[in-house]
PLY file of the C-alpha trace (Angstrom):
ply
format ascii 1.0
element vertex 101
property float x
property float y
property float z
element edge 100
property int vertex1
property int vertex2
end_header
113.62 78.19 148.54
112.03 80.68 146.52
108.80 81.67 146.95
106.68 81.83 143.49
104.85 85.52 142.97
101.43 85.68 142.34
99.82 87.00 139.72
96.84 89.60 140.15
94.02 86.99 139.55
95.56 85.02 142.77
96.09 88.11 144.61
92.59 89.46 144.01
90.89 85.93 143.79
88.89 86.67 140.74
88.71 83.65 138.78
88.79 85.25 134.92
92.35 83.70 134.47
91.59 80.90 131.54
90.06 77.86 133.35
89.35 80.18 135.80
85.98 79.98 138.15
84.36 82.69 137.20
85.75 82.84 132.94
83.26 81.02 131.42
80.45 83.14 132.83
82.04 86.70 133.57
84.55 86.54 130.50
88.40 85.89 131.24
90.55 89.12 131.85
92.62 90.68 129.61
95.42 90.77 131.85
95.22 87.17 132.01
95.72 86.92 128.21
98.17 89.57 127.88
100.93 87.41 126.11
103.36 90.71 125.52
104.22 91.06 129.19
104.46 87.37 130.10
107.14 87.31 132.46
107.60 91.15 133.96
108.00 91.18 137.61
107.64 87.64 137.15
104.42 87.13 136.46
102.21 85.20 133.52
100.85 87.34 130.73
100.38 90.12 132.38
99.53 89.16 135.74
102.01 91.36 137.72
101.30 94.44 135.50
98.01 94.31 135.24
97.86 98.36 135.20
99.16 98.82 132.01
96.56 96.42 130.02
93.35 98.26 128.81
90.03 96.87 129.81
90.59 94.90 132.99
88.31 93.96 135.17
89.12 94.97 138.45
85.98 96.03 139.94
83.88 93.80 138.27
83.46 95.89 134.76
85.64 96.96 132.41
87.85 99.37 133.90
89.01 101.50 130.43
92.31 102.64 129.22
95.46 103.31 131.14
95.00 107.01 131.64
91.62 106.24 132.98
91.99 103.50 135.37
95.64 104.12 136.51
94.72 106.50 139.37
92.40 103.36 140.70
95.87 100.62 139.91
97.63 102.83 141.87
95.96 102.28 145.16
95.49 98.64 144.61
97.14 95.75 146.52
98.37 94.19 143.72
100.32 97.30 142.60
101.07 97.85 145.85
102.15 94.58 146.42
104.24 94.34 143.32
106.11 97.25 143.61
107.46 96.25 147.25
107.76 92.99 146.11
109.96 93.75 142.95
112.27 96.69 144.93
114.79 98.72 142.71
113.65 95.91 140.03
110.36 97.21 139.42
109.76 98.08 136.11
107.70 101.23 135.93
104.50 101.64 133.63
105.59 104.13 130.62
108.37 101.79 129.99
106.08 98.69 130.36
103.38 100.58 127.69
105.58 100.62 125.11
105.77 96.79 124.95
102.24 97.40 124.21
102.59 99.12 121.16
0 1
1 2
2 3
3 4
4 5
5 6
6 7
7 8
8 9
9 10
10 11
11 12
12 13
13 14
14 15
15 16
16 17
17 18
18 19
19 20
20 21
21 22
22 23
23 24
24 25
25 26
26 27
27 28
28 29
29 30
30 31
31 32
32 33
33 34
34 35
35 36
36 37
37 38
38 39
39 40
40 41
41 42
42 43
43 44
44 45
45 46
46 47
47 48
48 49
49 50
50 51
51 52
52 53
53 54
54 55
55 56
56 57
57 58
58 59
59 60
60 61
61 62
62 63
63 64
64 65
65 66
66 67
67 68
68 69
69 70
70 71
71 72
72 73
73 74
74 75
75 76
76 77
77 78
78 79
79 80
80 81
81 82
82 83
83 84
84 85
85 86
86 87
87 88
88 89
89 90
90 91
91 92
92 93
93 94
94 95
95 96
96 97
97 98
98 99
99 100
């Protein structure tokens, strides 16, 4: 049986996923909307690369561009989590960016 992987807004329990608890009065994240990386790592939208998306809301705000928020990402449990989830199948975030453009 395989196990379904979550994506960041079940890891981290946020609720801005669409329909989400908290969407209609914090906003929904971009991640969760992110329809050019629906499917990495196996995720929706861009729920298990979450990283690589501009203006996420990790913390509660808006957490800014890649370069700025990526040394945050990196010590996050869903990064964490996804990278020892997805093993030599992780896809790494320069390649992932460019999907993006």
């Amino acid at each position: 049986m395989t196990v379904a992987k979550k994506n960041c807004w079940e890891i981290m329990k946020c609720g801005r996923q669409p329909g989400g608890a908290n969407a209609a009065k914090l906003g929904v994240c971009p991640a969760a909307v992110e329809t050019r990386m629906d499917g990495i790592h196996g995720g929706s939208n861009a729920g298990r690369c979450c990283w690589v998306v501009a203006g996420t809301f990790c913390t509660g705000k808006p957490q800014g561009s890649f370069v700025a928020k990526f040394h945050n990402c990196a010590n996050c449990p869903v990064y964490k989590q996804v990278q020892r989830e997805e093993g030599k199948e992780y896809v790494f975030a320069d390649k992932l960016r460019k999907k993006l453009k």
